[in-house]
C-alpha positions as a Markdown table, in Angstrom:
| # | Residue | x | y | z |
|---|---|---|---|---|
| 1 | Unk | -63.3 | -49.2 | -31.4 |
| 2 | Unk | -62.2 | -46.3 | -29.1 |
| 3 | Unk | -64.1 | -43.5 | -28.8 |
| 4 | Unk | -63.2 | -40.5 | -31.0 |
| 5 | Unk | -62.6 | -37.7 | -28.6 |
| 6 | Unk | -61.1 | -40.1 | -26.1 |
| 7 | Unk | -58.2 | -41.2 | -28.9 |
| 8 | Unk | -58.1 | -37.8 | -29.9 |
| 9 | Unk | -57.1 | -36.7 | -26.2 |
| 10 | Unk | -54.5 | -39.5 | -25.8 |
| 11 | Unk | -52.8 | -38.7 | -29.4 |
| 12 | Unk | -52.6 | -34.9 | -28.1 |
| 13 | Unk | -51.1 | -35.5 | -24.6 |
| 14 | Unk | -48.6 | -37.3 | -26.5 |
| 15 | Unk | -47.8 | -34.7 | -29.1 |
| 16 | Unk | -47.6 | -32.2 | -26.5 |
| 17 | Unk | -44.3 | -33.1 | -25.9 |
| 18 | Unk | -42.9 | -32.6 | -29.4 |
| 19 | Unk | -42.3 | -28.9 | -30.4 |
| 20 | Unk | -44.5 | -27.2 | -32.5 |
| 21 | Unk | -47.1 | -30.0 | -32.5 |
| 22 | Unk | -50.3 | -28.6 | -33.5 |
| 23 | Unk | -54.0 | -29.9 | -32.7 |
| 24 | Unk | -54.6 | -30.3 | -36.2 |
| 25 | Unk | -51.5 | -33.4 | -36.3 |
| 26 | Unk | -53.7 | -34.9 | -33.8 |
| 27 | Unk | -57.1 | -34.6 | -35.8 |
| 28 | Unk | -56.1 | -35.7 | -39.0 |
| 29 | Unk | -54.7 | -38.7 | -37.8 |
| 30 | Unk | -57.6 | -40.1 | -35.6 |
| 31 | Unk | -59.8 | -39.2 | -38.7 |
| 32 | Unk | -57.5 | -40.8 | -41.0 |
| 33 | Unk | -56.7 | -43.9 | -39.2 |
| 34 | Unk | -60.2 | -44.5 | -37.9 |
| 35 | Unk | -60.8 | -44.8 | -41.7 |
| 36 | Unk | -58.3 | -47.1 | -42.7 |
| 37 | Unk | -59.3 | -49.6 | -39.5 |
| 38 | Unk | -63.0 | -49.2 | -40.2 |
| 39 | Unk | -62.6 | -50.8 | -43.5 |
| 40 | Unk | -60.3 | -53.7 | -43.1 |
| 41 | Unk | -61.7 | -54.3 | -39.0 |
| 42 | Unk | -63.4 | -57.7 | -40.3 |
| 43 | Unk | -60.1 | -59.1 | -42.0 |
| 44 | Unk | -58.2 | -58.1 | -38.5 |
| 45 | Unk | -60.6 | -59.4 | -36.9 |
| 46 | Unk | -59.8 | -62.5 | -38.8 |
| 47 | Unk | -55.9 | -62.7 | -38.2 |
| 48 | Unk | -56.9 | -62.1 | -34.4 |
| 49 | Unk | -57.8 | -65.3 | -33.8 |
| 50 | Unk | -53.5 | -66.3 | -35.3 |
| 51 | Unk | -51.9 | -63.9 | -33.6 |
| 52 | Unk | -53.9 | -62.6 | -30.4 |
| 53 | Unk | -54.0 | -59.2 | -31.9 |
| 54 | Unk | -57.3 | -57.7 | -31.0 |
| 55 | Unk | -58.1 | -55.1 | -33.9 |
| 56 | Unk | -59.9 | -53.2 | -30.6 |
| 57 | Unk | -56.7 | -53.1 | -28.2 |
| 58 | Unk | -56.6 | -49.2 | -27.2 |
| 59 | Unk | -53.0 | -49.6 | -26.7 |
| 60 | Unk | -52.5 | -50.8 | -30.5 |
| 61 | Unk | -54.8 | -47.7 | -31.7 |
| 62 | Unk | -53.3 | -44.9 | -30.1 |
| 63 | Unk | -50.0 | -46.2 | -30.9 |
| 64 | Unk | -51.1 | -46.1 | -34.3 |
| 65 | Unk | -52.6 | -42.9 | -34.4 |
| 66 | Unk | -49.3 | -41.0 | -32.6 |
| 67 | Unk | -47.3 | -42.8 | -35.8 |
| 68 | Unk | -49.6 | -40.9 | -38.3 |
| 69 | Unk | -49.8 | -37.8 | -36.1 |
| 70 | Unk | -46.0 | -38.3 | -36.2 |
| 71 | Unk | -46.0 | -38.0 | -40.2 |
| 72 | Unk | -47.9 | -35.0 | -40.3 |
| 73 | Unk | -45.8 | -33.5 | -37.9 |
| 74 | Unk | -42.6 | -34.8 | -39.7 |
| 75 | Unk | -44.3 | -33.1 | -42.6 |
| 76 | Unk | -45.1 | -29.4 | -41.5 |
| 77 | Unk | -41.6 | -29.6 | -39.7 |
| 78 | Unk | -40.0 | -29.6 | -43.3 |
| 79 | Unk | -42.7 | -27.5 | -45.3 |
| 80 | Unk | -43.6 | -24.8 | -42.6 |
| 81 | Unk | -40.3 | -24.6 | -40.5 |
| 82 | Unk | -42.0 | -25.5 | -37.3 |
| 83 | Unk | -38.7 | -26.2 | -35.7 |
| 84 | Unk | -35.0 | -25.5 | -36.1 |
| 85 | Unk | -32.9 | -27.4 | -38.9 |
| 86 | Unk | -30.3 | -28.9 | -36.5 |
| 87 | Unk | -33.1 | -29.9 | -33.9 |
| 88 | Unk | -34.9 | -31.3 | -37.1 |
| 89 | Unk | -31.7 | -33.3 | -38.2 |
| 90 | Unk | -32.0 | -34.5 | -34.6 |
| 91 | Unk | -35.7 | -35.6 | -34.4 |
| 92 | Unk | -34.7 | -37.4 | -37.5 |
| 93 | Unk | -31.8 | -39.4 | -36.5 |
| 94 | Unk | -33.6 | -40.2 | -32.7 |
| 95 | Unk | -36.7 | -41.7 | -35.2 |
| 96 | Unk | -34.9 | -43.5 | -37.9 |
| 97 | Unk | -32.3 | -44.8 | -35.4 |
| 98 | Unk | -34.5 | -45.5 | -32.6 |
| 99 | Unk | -32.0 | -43.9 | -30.3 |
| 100 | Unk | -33.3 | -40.9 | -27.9 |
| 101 | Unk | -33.4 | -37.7 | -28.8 |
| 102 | Unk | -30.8 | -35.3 | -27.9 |
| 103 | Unk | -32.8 | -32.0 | -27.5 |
| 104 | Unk | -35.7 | -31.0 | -25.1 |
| 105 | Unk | -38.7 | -30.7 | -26.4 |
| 106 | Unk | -38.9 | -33.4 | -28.0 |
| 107 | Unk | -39.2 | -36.3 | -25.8 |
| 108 | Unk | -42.8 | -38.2 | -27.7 |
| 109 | Unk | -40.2 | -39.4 | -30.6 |
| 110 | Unk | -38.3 | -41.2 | -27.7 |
| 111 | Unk | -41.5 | -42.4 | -26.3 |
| 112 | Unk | -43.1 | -43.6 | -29.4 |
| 113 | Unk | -40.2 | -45.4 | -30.8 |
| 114 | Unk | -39.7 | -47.3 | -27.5 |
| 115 | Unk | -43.5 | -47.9 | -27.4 |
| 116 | Unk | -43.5 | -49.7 | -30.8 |
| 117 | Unk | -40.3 | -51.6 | -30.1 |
| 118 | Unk | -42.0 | -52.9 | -27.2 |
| 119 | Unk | -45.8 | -53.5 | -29.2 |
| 120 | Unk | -44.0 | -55.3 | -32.1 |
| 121 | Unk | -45.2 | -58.4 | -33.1 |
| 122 | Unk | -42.5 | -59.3 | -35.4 |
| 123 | Unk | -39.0 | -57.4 | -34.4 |
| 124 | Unk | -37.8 | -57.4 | -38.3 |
| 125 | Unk | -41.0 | -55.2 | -38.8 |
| 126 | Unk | -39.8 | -52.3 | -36.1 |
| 127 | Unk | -36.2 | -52.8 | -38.0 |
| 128 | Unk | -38.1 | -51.9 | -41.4 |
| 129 | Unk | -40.3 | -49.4 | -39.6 |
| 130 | Unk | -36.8 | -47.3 | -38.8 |
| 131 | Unk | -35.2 | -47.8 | -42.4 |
| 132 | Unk | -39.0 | -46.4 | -43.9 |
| 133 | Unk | -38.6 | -43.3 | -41.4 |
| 134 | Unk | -35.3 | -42.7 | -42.8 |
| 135 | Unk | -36.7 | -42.4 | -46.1 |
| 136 | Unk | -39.4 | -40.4 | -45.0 |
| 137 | Unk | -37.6 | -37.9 | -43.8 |
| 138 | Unk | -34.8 | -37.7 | -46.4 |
| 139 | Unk | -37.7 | -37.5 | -49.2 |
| 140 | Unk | -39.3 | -34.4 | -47.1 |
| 141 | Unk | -36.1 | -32.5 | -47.0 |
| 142 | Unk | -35.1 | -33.6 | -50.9 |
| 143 | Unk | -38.6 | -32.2 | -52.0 |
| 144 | Unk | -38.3 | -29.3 | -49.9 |
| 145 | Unk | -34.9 | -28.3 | -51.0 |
| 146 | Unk | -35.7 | -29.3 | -54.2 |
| 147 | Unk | -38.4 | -26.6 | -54.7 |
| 148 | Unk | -35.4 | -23.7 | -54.0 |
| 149 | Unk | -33.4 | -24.7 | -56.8 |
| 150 | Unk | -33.6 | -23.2 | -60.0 |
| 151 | Unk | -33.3 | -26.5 | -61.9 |
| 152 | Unk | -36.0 | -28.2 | -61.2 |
| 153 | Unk | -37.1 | -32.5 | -60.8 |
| 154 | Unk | -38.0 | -34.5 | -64.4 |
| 155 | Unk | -41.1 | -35.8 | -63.5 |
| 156 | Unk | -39.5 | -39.1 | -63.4 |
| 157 | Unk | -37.5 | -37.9 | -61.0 |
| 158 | Unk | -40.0 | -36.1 | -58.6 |
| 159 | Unk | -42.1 | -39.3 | -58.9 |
| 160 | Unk | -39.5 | -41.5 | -57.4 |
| 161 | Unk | -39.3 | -39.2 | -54.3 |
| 162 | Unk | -42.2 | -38.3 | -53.8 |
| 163 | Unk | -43.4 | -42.2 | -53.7 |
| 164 | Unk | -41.3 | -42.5 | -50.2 |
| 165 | Unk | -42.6 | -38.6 | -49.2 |
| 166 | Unk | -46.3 | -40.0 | -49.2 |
| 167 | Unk | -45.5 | -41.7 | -46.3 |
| 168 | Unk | -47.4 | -45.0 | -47.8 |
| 169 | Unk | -44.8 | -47.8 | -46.6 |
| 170 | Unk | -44.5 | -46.2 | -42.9 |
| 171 | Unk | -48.6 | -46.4 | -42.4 |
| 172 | Unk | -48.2 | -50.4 | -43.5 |
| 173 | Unk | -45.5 | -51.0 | -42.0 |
| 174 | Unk | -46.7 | -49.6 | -38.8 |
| 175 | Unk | -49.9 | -51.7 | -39.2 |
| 176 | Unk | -48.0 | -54.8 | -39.8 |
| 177 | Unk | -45.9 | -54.2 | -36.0 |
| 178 | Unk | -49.3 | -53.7 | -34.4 |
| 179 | Unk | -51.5 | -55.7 | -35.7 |
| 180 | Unk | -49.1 | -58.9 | -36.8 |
| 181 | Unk | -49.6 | -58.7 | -40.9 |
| 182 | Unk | -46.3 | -60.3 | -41.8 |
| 183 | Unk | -45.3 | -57.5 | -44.0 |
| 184 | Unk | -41.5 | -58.4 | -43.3 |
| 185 | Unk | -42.0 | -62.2 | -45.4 |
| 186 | Unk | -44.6 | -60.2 | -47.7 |
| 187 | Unk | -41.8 | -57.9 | -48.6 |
| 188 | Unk | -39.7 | -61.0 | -49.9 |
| 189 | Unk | -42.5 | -61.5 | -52.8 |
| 190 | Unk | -41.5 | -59.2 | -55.8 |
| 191 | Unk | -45.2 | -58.9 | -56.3 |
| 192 | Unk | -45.6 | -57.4 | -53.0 |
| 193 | Unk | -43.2 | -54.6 | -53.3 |
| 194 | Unk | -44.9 | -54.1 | -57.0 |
| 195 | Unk | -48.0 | -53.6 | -54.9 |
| 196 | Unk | -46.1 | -50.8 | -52.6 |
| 197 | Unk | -44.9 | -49.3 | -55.5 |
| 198 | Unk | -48.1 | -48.8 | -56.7 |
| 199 | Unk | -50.2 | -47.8 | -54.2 |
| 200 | Unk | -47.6 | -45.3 | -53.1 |
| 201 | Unk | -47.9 | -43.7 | -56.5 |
| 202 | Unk | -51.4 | -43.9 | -56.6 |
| 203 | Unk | -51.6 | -41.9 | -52.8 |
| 204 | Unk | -48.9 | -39.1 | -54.4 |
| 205 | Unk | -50.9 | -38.8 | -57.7 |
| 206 | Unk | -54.0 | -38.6 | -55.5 |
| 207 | Unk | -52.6 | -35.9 | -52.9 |
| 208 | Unk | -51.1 | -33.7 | -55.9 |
| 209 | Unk | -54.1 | -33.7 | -58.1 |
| 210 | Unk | -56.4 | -33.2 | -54.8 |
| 211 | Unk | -54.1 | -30.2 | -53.5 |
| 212 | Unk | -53.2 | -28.7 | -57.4 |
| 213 | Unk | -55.5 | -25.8 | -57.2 |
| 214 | Unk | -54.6 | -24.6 | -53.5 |
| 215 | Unk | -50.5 | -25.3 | -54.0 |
| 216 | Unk | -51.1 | -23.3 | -57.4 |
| 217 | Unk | -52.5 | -20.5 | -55.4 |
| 218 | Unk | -49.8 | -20.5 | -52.9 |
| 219 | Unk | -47.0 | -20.5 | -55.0 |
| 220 | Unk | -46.1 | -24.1 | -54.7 |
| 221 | Unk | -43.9 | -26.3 | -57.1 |
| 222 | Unk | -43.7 | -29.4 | -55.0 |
| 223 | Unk | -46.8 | -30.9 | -56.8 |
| 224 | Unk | -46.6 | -33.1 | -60.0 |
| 225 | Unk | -49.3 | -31.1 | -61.9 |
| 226 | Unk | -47.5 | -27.6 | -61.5 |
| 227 | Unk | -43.9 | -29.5 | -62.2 |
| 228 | Unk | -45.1 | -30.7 | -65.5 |
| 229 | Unk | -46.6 | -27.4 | -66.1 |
| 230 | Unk | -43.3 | -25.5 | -65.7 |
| 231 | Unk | -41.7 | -28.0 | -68.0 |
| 232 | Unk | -44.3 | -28.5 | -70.5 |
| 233 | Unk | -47.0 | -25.3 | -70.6 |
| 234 | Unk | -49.2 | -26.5 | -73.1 |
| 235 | Unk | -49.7 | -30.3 | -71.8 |
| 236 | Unk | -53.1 | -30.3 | -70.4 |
| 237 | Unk | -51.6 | -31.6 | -67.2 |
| 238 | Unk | -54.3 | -32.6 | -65.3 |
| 239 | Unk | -55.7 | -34.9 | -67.9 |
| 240 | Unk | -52.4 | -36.6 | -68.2 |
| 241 | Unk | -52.0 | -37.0 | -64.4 |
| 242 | Unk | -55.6 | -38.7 | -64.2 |
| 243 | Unk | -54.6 | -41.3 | -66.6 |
| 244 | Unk | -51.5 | -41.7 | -65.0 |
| 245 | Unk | -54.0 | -42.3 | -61.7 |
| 246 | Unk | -56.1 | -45.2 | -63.8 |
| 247 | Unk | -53.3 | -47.1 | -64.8 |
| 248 | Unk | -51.6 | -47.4 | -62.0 |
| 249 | Unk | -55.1 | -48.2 | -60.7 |
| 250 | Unk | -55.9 | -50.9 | -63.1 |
| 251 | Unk | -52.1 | -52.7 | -62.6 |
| 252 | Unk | -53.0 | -52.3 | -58.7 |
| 253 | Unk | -55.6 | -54.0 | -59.0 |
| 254 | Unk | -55.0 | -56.8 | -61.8 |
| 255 | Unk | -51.9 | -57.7 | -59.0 |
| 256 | Unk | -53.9 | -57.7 | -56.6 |
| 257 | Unk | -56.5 | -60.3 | -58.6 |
| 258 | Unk | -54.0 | -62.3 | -59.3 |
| 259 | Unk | -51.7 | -62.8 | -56.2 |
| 260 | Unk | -54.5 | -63.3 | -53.8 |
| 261 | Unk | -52.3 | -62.0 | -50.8 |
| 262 | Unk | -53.2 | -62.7 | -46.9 |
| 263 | Unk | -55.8 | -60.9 | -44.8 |
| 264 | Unk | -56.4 | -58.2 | -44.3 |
| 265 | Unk | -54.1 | -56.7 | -47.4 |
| 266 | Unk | -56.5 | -56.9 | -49.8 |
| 267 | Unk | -58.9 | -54.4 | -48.1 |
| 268 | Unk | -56.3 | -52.6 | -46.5 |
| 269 | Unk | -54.4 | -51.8 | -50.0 |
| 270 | Unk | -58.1 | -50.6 | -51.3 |
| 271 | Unk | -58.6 | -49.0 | -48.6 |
| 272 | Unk | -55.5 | -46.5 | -48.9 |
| 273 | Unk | -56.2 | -46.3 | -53.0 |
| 274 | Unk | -59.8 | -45.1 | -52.1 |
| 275 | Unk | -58.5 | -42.6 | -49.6 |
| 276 | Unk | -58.8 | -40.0 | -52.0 |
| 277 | Unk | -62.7 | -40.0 | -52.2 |
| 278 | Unk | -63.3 | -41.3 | -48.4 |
| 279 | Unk | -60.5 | -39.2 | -46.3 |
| 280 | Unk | -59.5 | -36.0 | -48.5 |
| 281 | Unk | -62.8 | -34.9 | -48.8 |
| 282 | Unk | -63.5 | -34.6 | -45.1 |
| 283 | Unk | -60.1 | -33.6 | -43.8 |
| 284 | Unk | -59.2 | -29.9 | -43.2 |
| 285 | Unk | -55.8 | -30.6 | -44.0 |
| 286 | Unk | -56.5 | -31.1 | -47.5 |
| 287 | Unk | -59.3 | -27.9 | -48.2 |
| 288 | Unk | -58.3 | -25.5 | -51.1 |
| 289 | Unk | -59.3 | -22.8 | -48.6 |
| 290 | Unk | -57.3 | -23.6 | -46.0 |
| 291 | Unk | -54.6 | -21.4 | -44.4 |
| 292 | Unk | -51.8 | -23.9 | -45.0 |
| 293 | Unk | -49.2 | -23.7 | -48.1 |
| 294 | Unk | -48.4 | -26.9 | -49.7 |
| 295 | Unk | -49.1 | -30.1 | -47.6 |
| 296 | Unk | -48.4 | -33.5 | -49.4 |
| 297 | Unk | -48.4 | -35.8 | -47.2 |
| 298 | Unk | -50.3 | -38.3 | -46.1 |
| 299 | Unk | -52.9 | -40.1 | -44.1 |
């Protein structure tokens, strides 16, 4: 696999173009999706020898690693106001349109959309790509704007959009356009979307439990844990949200047993559930001490 501080250097010439990128975007996803390819590089290399997709192809790496750099970016852009609202609502409509982008400065979402048009194994997954970018971004800004009002999300309710703000479906999808993992025919299975479903609970119940104390301290409401709080003092919270972690655990997994899916999803779908223990623990981004005020999202 590429070298770390090589990938690192390629995923921050590219970000250097995008207003307000910071080198921390950069880090966190090289770390992050080093991870998730270290565990499933056996099953890729598997569906290599189908589709020609080498699980080693630089190209197919750092195309990867700018999408999750991306997300981070997407994510600050909402949470810390790193750029202007209307060149935000811009940004947004170049990525989930594929169009360019109308304002300088930020010329990579131009470039990385065209990039994966051009890398895609399977067009209809660069079509599903977009339409999971568009929900990306309109979760961000319902959370964010969702934290000003004075009426505040059921947890039913913050649940449903903060499974599209974790950004789960975009990292798959992604995968799938790069490395050829037929998510567009896996998407027709009602077992597979179950599967998406779940693991993109399990990743927001994973971020807002790992992230309760610091979002606490800063103030924070978009996090499950201090939602429920506000509606329900007494409820020992974090005891409730844990359960609510191994259940949807246990139904991952008993799908997952039972529908036997292609390789690599198997280790690929563990591999974000366990992200938790391997990737939070190590990543800045994620620290109780750090300097930042209420990051959700994801890997």
């Amino acid at each position: 696999m590429i070298e770390t501080e090589r990938a690192l250097q390629q995923v921050l010439k590219w970000g250097r173009s995008l207003t307000g990128f910071a080198d921390e975007h950069a880090v966190e996803a090289v770390r992050g999706g080093q991870y998730i390819l270290q565990c499933i590089h056996t099953s890729l290399r598997d569906t290599s020898a189908r589709n020609g997709r080498d699980p080693e192809d630089e190209m197919l790496i750092i195309a990867f690693y700018c999408e999750l750099a991306l997300l981070f970016w997407l994510d600050d852009c909402n949470d810390l106001g790193l750029i202007a609202p209307e060149q935000l609502a811009a940004v947004e409509q170049a990525l989930g349109q594929g169009v360019p982008c109308a304002p300088p400065g930020f010329e990579g979402c131009a470039v990385l959309r065209a990039s994966l048009a051009s890398l895609a194994y399977d067009r209809r997954d660069y079509a599903q790509l977009l339409d999971d970018t568009r929900c990306y971004c309109a979760a961000l800004r319902a959370g964010h704007a969702q934290a000003a009002e004075t009426e505040r999300w059921t947890y039913a309710e913050y649940m449903h959009n903060g499974r599209d703000s974790i950004g789960y479906t975009n990292v798959l999808c992604c995968m799938s356009l790069l490395w050829g993992l037929d998510m567009a025919t896996l998407r027709a299975r009602p077992a597979f979307r179950q599967v998406l479903r779940l693991i993109s609970a399990i990743g927001r119940l994973q971020n807002d439990l790992h992230g309760h104390a610091k979002d606490k301290l800063a103030g924070e409401t978009n996090n499950a844990a201090i939602l429920l709080q506000l509606h329900y003092p007494a409820m020992p919270v974090v005891r409730f949200l844990n359960d609510e972690l191994a259940g949807h655990t246990r139904m991952l997994h008993h799908v997952l047993a039972e529908e036997h899916f292609p390789a690599p999803w198997e280790p690929l779908i563990e591999a974000m559930a366990d992200i938790r223990a391997q990737y939070y623990q190590a990543s800045n981004r994620y620290c109780n001490d750090a300097r930042r005020g209420g990051q959700h999202e994801p890997a």
